[in-house]
C-alpha positions in Angstrom: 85.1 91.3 165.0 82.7 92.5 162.5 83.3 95.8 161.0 79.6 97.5 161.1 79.8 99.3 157.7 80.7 96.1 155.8 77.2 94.1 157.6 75.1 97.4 157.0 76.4 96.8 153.1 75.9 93.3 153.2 72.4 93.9 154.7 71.3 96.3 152.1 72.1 93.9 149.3 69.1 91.8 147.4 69.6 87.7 147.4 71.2 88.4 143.6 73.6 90.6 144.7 74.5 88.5 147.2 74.7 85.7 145.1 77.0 87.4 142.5 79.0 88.5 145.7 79.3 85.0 146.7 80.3 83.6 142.6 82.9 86.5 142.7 84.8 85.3 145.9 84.2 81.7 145.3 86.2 82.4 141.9 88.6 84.9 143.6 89.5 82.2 146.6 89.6 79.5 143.6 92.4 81.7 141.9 94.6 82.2 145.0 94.9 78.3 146.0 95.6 77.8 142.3 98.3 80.7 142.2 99.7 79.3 145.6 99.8 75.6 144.7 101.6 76.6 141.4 104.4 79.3 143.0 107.7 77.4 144.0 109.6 78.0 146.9 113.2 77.1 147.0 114.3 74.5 149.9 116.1 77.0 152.7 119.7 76.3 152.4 121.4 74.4 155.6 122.8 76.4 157.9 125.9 74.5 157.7 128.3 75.6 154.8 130.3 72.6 155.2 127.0 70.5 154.5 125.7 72.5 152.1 128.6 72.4 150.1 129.1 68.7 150.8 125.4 68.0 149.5 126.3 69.5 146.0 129.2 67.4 145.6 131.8 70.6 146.8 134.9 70.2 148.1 135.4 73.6 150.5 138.7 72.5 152.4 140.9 74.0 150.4 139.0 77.4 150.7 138.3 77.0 154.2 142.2 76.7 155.0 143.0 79.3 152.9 140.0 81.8 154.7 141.5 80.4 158.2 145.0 81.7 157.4 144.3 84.8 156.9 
């Protein structure tokens, strides 16, 4: 699970190093939940046209007959 280069790094570093290590992630990890609770995801569509379209107020029969002829 551990990848040996990164502990022999990790090893080699003094208790500041680590320390500014462990600031620089701690602001990095602080970043990403911030960036993540601030993007926006749009609501997935129904799968259902005829809902869809009935949940923004659409009236579809007339295009549905139209498509069905044809």
């Amino acid at each position: 699970m551990h990848d040996e280069r990164s502990v022999d790094f990790l090893m080699s570093l003094q208790p500041e190093q680590l320390d500014m290590l462990v600031a620089q992630l701690e602001v990095m990890v602080v970043a990403k939940r911030a960036e993540k609770a601030n993007s926006f995801a749009p609501p997935s569509p129904p799968s259902d046209i005829g809902r869809l379209a009935d949940s923004l107020g659409l009236d579809l029969s007339g295009i549905m007959r139209e498509i069905s002829r044809k």
